[in-house]
Backbone as XML, in Angstrom:
<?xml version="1.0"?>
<chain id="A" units="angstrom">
  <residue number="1" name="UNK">
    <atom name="N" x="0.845" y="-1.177" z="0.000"/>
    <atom name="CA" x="0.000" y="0.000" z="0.000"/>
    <atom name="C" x="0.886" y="1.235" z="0.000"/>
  </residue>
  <residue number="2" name="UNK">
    <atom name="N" x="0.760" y="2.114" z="-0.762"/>
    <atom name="CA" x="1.478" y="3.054" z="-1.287"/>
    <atom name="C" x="1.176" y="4.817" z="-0.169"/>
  </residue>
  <residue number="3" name="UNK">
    <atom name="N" x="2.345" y="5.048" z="0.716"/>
    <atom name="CA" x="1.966" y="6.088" z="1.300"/>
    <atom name="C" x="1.255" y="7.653" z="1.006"/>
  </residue>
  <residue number="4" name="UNK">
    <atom name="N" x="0.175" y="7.565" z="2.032"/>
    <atom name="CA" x="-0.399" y="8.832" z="1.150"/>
    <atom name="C" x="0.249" y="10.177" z="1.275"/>
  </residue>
  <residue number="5" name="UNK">
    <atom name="N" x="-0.378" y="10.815" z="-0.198"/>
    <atom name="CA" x="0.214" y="12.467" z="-0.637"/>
    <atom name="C" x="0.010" y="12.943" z="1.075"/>
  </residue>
  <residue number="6" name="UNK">
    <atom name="N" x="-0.954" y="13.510" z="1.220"/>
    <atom name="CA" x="-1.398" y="14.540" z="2.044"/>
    <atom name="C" x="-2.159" y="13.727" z="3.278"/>
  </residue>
  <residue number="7" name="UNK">
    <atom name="N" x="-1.520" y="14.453" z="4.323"/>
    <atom name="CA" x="-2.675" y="13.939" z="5.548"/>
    <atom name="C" x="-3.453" y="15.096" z="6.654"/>
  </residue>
  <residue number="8" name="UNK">
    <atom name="N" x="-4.438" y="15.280" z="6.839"/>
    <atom name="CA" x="-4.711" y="16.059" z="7.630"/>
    <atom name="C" x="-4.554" y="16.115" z="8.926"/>
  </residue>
  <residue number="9" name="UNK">
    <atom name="N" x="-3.815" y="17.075" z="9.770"/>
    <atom name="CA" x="-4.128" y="17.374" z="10.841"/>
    <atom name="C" x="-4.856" y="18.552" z="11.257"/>
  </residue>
  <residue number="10" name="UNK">
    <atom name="N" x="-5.693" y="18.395" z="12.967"/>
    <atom name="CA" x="-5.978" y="19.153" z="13.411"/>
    <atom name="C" x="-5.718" y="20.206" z="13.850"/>
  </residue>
  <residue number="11" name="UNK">
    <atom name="N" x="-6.233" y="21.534" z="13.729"/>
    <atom name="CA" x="-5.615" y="23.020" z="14.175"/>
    <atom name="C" x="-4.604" y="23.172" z="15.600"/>
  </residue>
  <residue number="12" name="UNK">
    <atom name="N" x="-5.792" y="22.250" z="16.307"/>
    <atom name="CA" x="-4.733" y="21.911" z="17.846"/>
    <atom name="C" x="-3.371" y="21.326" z="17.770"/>
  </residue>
  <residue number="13" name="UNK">
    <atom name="N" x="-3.507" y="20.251" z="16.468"/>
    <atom name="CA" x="-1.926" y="19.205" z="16.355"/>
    <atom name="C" x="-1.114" y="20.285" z="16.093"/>
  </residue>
  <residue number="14" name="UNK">
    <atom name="N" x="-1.431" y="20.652" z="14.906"/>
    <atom name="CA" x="-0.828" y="21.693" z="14.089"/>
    <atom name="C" x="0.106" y="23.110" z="14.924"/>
  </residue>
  <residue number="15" name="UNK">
    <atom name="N" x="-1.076" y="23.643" z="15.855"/>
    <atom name="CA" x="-1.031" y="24.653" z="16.717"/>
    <atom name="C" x="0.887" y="24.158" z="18.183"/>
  </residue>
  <residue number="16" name="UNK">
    <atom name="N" x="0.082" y="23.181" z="17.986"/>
    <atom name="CA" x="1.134" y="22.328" z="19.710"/>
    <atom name="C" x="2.546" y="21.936" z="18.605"/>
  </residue>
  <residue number="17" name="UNK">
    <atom name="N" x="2.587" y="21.615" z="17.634"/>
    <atom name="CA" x="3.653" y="21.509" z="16.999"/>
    <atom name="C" x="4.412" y="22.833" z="16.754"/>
  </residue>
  <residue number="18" name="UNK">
    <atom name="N" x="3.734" y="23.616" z="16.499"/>
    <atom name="CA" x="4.390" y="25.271" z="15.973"/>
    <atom name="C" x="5.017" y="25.725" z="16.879"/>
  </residue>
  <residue number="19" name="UNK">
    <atom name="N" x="4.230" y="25.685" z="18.503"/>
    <atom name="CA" x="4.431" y="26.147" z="19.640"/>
    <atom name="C" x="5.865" y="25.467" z="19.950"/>
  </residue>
  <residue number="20" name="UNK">
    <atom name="N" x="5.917" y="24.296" z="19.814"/>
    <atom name="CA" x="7.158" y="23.336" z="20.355"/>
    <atom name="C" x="8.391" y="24.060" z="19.307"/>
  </residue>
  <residue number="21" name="UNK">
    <atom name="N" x="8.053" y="24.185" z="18.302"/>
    <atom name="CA" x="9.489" y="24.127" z="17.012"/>
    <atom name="C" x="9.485" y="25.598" z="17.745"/>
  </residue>
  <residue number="22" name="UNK">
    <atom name="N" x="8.945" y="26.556" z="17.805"/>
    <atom name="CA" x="8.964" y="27.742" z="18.356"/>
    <atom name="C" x="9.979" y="28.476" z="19.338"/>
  </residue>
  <residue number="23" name="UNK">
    <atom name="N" x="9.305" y="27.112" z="20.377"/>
    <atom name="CA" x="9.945" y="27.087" z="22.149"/>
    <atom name="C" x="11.607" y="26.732" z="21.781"/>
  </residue>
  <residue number="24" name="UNK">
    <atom name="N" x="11.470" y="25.792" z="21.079"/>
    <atom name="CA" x="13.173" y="25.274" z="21.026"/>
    <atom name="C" x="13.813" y="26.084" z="19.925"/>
  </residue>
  <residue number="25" name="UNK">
    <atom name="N" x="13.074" y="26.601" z="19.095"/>
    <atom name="CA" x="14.298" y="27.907" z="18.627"/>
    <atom name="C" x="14.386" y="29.102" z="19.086"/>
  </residue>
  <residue number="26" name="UNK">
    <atom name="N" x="13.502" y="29.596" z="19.964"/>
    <atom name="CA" x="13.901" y="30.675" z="20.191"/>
    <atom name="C" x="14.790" y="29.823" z="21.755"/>
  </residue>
  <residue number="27" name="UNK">
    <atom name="N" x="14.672" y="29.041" z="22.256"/>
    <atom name="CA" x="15.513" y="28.324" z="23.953"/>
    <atom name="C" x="16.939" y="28.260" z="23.200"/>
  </residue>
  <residue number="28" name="UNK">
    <atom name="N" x="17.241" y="27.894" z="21.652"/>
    <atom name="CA" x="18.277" y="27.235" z="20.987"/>
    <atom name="C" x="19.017" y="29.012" z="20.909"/>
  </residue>
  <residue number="29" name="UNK">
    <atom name="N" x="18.524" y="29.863" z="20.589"/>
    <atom name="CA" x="19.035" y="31.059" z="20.195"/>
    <atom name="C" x="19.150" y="31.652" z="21.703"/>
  </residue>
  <residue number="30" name="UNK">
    <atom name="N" x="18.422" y="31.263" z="22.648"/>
    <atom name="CA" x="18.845" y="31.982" z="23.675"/>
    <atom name="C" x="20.124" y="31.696" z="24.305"/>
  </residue>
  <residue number="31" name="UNK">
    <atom name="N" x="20.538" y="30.688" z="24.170"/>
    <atom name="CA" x="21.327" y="29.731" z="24.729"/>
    <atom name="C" x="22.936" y="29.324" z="24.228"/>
  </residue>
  <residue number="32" name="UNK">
    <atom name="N" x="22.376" y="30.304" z="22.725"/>
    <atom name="CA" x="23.913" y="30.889" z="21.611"/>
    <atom name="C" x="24.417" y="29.638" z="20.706"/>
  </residue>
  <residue number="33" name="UNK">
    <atom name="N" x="23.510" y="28.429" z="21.094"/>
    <atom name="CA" x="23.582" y="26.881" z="19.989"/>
    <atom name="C" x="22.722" y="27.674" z="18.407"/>
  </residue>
  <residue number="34" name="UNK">
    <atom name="N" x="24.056" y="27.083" z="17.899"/>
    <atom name="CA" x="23.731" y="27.098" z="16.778"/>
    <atom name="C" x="22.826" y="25.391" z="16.003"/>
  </residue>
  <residue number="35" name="UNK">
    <atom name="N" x="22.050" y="25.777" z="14.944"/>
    <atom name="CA" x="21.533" y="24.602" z="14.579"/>
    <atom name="C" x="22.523" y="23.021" z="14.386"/>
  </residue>
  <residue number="36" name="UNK">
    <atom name="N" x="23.801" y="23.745" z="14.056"/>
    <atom name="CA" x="24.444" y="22.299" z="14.414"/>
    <atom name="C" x="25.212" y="21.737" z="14.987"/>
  </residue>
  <residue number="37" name="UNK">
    <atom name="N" x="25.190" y="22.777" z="16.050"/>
    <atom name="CA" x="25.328" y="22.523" z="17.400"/>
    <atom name="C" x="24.639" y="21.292" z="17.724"/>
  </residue>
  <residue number="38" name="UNK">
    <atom name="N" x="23.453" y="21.746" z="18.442"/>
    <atom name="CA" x="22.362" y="20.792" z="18.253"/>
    <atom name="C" x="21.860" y="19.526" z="17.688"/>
  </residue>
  <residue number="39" name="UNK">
    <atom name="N" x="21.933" y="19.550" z="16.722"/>
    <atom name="CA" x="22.018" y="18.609" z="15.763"/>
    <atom name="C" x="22.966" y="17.408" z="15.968"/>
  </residue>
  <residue number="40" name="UNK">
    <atom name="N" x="24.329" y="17.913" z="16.049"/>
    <atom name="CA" x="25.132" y="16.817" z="16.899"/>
    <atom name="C" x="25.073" y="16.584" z="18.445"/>
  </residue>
  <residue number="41" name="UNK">
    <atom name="N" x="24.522" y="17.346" z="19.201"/>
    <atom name="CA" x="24.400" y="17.258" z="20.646"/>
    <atom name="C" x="23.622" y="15.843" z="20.555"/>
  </residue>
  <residue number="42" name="UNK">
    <atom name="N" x="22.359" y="16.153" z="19.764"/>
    <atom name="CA" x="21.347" y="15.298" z="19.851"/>
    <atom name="C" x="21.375" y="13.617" z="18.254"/>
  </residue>
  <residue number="43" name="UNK">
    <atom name="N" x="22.519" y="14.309" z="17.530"/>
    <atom name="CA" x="22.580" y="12.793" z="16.998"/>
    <atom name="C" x="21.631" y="13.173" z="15.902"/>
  </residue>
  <residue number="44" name="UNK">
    <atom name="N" x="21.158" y="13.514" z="15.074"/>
    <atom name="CA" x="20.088" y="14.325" z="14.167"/>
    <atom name="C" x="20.551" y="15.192" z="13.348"/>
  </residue>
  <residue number="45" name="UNK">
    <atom name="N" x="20.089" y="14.887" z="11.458"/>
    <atom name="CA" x="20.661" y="15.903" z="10.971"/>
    <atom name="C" x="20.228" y="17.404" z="11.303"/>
  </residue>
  <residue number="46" name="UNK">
    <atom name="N" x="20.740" y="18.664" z="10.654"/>
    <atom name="CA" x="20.391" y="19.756" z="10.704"/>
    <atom name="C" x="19.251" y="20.127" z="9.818"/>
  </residue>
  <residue number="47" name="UNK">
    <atom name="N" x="18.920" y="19.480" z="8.919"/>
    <atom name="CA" x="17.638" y="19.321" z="8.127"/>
    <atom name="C" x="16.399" y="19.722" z="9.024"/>
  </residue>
  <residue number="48" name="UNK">
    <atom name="N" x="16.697" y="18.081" z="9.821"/>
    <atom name="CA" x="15.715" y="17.670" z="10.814"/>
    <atom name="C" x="15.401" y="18.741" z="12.097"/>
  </residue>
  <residue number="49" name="UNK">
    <atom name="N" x="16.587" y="19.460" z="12.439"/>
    <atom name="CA" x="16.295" y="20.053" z="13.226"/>
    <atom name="C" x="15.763" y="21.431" z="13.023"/>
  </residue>
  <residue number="50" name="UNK">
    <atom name="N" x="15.942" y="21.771" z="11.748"/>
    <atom name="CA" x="15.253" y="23.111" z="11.123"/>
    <atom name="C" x="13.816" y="22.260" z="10.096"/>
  </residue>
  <residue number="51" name="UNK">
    <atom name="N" x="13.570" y="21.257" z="10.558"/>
    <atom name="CA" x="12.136" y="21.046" z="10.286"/>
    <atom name="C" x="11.235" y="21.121" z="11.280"/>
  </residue>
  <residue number="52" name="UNK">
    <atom name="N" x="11.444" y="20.449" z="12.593"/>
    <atom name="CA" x="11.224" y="20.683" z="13.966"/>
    <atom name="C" x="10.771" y="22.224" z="14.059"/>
  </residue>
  <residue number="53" name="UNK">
    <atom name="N" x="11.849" y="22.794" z="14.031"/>
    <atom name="CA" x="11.730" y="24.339" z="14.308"/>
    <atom name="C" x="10.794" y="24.576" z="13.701"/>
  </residue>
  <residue number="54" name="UNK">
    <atom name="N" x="10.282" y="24.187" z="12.604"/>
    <atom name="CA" x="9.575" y="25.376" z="11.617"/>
    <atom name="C" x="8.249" y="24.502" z="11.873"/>
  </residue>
  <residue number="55" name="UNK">
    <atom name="N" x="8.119" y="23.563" z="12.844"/>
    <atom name="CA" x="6.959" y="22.939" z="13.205"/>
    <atom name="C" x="6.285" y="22.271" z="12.088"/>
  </residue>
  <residue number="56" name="UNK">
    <atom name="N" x="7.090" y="21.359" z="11.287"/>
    <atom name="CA" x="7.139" y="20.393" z="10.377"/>
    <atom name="C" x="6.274" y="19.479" z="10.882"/>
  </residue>
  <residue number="57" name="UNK">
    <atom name="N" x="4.686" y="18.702" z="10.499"/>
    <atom name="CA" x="4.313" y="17.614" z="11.203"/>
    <atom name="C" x="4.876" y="16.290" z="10.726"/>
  </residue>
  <residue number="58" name="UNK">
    <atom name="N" x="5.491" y="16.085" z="10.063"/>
    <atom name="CA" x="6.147" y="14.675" z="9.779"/>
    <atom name="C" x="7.237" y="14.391" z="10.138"/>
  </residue>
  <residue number="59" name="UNK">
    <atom name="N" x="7.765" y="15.165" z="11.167"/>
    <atom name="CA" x="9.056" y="15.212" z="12.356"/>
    <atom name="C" x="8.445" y="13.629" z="13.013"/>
  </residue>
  <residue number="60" name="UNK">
    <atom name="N" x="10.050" y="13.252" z="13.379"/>
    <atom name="CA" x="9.682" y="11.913" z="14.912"/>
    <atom name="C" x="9.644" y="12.763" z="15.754"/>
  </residue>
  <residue number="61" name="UNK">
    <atom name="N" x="7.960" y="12.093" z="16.384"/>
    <atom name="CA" x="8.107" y="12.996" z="18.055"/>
    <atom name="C" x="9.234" y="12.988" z="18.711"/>
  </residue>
  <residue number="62" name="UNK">
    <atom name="N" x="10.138" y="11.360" z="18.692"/>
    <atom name="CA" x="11.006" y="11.303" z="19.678"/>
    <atom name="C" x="12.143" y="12.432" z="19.590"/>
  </residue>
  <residue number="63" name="UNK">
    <atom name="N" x="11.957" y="12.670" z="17.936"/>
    <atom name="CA" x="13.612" y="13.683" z="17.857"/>
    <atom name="C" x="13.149" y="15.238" z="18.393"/>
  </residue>
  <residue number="64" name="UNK">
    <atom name="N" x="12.133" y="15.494" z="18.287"/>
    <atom name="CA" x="11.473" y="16.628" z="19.003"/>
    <atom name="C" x="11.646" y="16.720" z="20.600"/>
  </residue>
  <residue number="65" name="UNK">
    <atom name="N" x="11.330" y="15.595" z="21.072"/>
    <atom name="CA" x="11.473" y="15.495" z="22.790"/>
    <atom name="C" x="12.760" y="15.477" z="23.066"/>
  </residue>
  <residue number="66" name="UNK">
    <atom name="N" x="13.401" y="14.883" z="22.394"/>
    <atom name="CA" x="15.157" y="14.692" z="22.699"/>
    <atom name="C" x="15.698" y="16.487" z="22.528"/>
  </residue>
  <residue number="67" name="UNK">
    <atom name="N" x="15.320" y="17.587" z="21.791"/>
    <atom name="CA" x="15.630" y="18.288" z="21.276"/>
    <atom name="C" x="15.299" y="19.760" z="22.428"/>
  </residue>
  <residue number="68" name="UNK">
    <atom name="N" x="14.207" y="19.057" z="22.828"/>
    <atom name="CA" x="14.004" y="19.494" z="23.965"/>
    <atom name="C" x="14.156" y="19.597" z="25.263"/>
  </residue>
  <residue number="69" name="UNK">
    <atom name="N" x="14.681" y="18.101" z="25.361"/>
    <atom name="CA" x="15.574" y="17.253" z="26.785"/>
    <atom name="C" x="17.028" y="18.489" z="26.892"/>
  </residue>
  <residue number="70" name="UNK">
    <atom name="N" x="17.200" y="18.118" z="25.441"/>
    <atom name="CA" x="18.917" y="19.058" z="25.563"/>
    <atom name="C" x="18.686" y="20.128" z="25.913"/>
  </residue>
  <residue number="71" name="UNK">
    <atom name="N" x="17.597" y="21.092" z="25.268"/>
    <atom name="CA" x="17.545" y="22.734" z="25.660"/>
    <atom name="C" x="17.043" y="22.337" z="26.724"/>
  </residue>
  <residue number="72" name="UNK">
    <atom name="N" x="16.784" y="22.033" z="28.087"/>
    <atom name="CA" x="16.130" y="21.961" z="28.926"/>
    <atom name="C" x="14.725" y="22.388" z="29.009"/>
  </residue>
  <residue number="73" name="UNK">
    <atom name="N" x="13.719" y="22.128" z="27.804"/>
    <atom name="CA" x="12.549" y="22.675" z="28.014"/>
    <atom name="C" x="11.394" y="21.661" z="28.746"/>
  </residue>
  <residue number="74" name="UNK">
    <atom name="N" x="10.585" y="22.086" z="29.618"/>
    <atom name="CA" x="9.888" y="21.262" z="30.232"/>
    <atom name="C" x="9.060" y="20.884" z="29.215"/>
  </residue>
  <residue number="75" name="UNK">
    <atom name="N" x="8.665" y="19.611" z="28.778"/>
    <atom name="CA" x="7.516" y="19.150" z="28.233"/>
    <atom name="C" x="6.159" y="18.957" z="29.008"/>
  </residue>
  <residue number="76" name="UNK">
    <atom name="N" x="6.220" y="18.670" z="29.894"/>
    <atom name="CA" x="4.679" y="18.395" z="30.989"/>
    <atom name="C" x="5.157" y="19.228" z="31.937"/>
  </residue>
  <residue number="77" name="UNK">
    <atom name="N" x="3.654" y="19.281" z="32.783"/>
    <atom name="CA" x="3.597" y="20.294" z="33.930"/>
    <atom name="C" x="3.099" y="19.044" z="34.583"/>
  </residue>
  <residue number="78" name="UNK">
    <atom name="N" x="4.549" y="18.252" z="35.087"/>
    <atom name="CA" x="4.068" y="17.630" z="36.607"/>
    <atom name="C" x="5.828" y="17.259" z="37.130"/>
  </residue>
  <residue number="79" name="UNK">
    <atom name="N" x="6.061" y="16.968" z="37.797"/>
    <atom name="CA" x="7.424" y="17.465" z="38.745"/>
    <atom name="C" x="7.527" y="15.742" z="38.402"/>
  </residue>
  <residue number="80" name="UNK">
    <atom name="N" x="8.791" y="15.553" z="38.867"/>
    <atom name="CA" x="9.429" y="14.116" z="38.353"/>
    <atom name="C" x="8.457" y="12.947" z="39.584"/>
  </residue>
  <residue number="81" name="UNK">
    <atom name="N" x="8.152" y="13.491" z="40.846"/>
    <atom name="CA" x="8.083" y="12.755" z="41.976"/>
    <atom name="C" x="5.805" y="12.109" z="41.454"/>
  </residue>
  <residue number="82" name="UNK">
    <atom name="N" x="5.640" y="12.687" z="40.572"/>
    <atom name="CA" x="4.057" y="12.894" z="39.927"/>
    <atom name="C" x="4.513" y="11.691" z="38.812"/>
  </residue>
  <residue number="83" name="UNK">
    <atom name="N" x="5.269" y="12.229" z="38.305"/>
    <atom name="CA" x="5.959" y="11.447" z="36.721"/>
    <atom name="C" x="6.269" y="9.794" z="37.150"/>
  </residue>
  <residue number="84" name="UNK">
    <atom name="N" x="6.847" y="9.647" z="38.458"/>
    <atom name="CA" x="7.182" y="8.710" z="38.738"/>
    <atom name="C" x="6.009" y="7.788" z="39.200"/>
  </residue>
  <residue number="85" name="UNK">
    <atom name="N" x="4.982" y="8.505" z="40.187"/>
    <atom name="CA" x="3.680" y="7.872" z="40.689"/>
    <atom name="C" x="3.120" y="7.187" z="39.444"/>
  </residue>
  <residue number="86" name="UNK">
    <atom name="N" x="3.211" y="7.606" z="38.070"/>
    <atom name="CA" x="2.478" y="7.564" z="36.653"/>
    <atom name="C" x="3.145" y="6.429" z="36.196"/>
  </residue>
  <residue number="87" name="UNK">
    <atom name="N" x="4.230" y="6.576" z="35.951"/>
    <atom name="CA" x="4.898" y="5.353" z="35.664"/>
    <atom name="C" x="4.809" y="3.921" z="36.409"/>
  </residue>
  <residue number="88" name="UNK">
    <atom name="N" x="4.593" y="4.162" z="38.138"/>
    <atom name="CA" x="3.818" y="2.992" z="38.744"/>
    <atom name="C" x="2.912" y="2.558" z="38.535"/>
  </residue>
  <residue number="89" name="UNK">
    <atom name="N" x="1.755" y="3.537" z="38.404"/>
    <atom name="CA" x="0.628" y="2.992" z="38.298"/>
    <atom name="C" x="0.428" y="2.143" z="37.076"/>
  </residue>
  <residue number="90" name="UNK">
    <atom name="N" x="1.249" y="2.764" z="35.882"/>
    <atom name="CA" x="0.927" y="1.830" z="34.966"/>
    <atom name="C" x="1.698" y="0.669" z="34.855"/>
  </residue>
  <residue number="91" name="UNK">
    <atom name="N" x="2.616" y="0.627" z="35.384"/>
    <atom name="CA" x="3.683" y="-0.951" z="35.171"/>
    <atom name="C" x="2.802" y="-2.040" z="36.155"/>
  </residue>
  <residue number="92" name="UNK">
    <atom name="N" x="1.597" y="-1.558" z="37.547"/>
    <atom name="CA" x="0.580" y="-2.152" z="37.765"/>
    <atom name="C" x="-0.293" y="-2.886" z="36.933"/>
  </residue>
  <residue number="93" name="UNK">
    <atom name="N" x="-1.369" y="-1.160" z="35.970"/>
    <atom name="CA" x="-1.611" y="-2.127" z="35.613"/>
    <atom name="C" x="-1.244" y="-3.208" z="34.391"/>
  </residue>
  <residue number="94" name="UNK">
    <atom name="N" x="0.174" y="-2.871" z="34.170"/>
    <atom name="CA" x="0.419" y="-3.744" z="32.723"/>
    <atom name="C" x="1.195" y="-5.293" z="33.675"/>
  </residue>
  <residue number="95" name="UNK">
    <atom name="N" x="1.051" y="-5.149" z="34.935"/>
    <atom name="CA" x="1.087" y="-6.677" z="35.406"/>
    <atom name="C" x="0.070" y="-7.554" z="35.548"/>
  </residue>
  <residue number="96" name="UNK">
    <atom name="N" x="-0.751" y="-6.876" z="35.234"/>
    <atom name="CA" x="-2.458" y="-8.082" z="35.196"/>
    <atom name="C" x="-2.595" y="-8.302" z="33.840"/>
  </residue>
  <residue number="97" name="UNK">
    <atom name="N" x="-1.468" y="-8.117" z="32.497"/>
    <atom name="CA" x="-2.400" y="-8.825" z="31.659"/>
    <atom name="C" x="-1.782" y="-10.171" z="31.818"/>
  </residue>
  <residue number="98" name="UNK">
    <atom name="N" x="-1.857" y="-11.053" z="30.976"/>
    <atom name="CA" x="-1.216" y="-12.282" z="30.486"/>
    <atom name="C" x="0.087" y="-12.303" z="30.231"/>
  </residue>
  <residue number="99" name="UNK">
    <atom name="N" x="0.948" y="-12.965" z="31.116"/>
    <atom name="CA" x="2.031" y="-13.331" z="30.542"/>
    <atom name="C" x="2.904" y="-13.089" z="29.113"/>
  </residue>
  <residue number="100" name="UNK">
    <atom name="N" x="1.836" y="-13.574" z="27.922"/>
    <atom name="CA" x="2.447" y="-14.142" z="26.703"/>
    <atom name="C" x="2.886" y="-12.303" z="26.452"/>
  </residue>
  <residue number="101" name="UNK">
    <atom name="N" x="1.553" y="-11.330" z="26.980"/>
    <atom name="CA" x="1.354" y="-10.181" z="26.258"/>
    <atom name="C" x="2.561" y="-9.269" z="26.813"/>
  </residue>
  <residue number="102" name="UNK">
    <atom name="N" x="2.991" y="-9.568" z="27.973"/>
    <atom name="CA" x="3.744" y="-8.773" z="28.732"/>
    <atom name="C" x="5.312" y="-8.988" z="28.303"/>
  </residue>
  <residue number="103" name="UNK">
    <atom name="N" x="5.980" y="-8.508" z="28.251"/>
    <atom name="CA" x="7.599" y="-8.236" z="27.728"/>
    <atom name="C" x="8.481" y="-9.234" z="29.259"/>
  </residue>
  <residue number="104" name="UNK">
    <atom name="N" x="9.122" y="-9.720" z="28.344"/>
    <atom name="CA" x="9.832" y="-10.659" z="30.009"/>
    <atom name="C" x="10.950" y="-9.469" z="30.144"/>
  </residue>
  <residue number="105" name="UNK">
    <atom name="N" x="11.221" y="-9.826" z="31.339"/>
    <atom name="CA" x="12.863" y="-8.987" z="31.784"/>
    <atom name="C" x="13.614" y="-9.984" z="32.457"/>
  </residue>
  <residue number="106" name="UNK">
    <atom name="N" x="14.819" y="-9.575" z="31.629"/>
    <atom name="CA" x="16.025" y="-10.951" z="31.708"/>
    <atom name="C" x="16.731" y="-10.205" z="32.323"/>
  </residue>
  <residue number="107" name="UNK">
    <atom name="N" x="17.074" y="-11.482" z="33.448"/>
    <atom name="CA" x="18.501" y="-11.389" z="34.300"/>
    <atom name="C" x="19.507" y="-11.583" z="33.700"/>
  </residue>
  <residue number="108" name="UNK">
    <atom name="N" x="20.114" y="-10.097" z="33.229"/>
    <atom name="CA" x="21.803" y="-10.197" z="32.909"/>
    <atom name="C" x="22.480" y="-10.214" z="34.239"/>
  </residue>
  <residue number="109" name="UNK">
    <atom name="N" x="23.805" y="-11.296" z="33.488"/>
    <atom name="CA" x="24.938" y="-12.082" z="34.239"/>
    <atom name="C" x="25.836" y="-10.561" z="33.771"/>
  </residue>
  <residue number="110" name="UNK">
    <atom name="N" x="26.196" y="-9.850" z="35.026"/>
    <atom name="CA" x="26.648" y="-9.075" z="34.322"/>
    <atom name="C" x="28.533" y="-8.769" z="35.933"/>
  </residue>
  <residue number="111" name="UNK">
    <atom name="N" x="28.180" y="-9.974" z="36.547"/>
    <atom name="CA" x="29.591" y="-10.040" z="37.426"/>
    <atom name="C" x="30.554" y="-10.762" z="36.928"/>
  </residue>
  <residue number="112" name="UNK">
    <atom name="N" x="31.168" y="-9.831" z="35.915"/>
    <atom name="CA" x="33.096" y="-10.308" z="35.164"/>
    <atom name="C" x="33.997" y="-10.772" z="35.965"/>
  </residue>
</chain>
């Protein structure tokens, strides 16, 4: 199946993307990083990172969040000790499904 031309997003997607490429160029210019600066900080061409900026929607979220990790921009409004409660609750409930569905975690032998 052949990827499509055009896809629509919503004014809100659209809007929260602009805002983000926004936040991290003007945090990137405050901060005296140049675009490829950046770019190698974070492992990402400079393309990518002046697509971001310009609030490109066919960016990887992840290279967006990473981009943001580096400038130190907060992504959520909840403090790490909230972030962490969140992350419990759900590794809860992802221990009640089934076995087969759940990801094993292996004991590495890791005393040389």
């Amino acid at each position: 199946m052949s990827k499509p031309v055009t896809r629509s997003y919503s004014r809100y997607a659209r809007e929260a993307t602009e805002l983000l490429g926004n936040l991290i160029r003007s945090t990137r210019i405050d901060r005296g990083m140049t675009i490829a600066e950046l770019a190698e900080r974070a492992g990402i061409s400079r393309g990518l990172v002046y697509r971001i900026e310009s609030g490109d929607m066919g960016c990887s979220i992840g290279a967006s969040f990473e981009l943001a990790a580096i400038l130190g921009i907060p992504l959520f409004n909840a403090d790490p000790q909230t972030l962490s409660r969140h992350l419990a609750s759900l590794q809860d409930r992802l221990s009640l499904l089934p076995q087969s569905v759940r990801s094993s975690a292996k004991n590495l032998k890791d005393d040389f």
